[in-house]
C-alpha positions in Angstrom: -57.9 0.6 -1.5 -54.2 1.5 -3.1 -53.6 3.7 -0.3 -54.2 1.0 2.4 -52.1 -1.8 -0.2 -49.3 0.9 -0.4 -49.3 2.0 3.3 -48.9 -1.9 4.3 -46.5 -2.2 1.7 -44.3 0.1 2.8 -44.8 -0.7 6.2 -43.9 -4.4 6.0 -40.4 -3.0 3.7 -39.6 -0.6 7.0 -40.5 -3.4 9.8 -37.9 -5.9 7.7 -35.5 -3.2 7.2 -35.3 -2.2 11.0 -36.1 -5.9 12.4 -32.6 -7.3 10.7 -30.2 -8.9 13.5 -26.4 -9.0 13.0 -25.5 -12.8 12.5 -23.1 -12.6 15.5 -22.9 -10.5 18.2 -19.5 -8.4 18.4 -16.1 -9.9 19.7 -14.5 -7.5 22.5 -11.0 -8.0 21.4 -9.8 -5.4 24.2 -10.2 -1.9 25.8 -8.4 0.8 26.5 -9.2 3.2 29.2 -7.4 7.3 29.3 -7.8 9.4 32.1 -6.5 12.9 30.9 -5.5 15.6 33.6 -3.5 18.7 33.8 -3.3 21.3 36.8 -4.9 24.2 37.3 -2.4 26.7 37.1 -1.2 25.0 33.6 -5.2 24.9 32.6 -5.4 28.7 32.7 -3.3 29.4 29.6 -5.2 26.6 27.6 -6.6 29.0 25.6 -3.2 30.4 24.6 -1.9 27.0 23.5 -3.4 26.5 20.3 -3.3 22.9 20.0 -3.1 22.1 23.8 -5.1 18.8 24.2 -3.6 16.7 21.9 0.6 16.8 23.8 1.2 15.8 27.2 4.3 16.1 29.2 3.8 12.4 30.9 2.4 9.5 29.2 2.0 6.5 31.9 0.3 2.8 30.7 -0.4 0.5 32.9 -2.0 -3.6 32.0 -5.5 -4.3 33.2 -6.1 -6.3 35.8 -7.7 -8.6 34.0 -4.9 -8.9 31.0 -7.8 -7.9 28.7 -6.6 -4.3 27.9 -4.4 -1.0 28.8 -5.0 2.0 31.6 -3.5 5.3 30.2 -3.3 8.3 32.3 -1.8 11.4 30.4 -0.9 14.7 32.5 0.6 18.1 32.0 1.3 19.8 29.0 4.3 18.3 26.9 5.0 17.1 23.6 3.9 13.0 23.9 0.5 12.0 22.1 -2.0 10.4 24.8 -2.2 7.0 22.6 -1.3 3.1 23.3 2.0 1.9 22.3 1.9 -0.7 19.3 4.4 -3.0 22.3 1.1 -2.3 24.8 -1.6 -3.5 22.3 1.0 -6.4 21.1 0.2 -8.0 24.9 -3.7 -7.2 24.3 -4.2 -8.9 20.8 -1.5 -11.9 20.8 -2.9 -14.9 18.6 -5.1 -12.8 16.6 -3.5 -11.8 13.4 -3.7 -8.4 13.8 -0.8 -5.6 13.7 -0.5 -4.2 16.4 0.9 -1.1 14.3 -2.7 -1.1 13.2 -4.7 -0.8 16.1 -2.1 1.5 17.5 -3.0 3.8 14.3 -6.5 3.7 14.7 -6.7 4.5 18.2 -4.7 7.4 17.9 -6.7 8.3 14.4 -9.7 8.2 16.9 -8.5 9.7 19.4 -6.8 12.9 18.0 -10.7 13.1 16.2 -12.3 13.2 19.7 -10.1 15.2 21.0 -10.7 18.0 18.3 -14.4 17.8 19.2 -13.5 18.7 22.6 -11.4 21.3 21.4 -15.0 22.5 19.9 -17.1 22.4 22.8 -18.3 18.8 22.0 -17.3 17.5 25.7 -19.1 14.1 25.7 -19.9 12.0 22.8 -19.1 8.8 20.9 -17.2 8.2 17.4 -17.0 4.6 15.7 -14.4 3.5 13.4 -14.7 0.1 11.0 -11.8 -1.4 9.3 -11.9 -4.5 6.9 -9.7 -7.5 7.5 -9.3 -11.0 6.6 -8.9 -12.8 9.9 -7.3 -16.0 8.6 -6.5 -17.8 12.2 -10.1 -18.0 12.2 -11.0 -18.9 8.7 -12.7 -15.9 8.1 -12.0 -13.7 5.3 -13.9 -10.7 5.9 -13.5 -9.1 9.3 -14.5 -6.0 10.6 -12.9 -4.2 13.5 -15.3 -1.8 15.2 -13.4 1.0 17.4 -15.3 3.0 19.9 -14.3 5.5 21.6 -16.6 7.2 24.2 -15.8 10.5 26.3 -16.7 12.6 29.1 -15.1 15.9 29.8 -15.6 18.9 32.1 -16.7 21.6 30.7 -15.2 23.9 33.0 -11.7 22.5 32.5 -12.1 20.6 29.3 -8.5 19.3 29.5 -9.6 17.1 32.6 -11.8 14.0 31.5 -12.2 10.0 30.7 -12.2 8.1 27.8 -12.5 4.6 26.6 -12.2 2.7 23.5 -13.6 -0.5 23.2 -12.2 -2.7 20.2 -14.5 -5.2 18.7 -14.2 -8.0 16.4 -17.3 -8.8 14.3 -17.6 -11.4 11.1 -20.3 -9.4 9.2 -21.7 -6.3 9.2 -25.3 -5.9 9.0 -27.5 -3.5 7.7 
């Protein structure tokens, strides 16, 4: 009779643990999309460049259509970082309260991390980020902003791949 009180015990603490819901759903503040290509003749020595995914000879932005977030297309080997400029995201998150400095830091925080897992062999994947902030145009003082960034290289010529990092906005977090 304890076993069956115990094993209903514990499965009513497990079934309220993993039945929680997040009071509000995520806020997608913006994305950013990379495209990252280099040609084949400059892919053969990638293995005799050391650090050769994270610089990049041409580093082009473009708005999104919809005005909701930034294109990046990086090519060639160089010396420029494949990240958003803080004056790109600045367009992306007006009237929000947030530095633009700061989501310019993450994202390239995030994306020189996936870009060492590629370096590894790791050619698709995810990583998530959180930061705390106090979001006082809304009245809120505990903010959380969630980047994502999701890839999809070619293992063949891992220098050639897509990427996207999807910035959310969420009140609480949830557990």
């Amino acid at each position: 009779m304890k076993k069956i009180f115990l094993l209903t015990l514990l499965s009513v603490f497990l079934l309220s643990a993993f039945s929680q819901t997040l009071p509000g759903s995520p806020e997608v503040i913006t994305k950013i999309s990379i495209t990252k290509s280099a040609d084949d003749e400059e892919g053969e020595n990638f293995n005799n460049r050391g650090i050769w995914i994270f610089f990049w000879k041409y580093v082009m932005s473009y708005p999104d259509p919809d005005g909701n977030g930034v294109w990046l297309r990086c090519t060639g080997w160089g010396k420029k970082i494949c990240a958003p400029k803080a004056t790109e995201m600045a367009s992306c998150i007006s009237n929000r309260g947030i530095a633009p400095e700061m989501i310019t830091n993450c994202c390239e925080s995030i994306i020189q991390e996936s870009d060492e897992l590629i370096s590894r062999g790791i050619y698709s994947g995810t990583l998530t980020k959180k930061i705390a902030f106090s979001d006082f145009q809304a009245g809120e003082r505990n903010s959380y902003l969630i980047f994502r960034i999701d890839w999809n290289h070619d293992p063949v010529k891992p220098y050639n791949g897509k990427s996207e990092i999807t910035i959310s906005k969420i009140n609480s977090l949830g557990f």
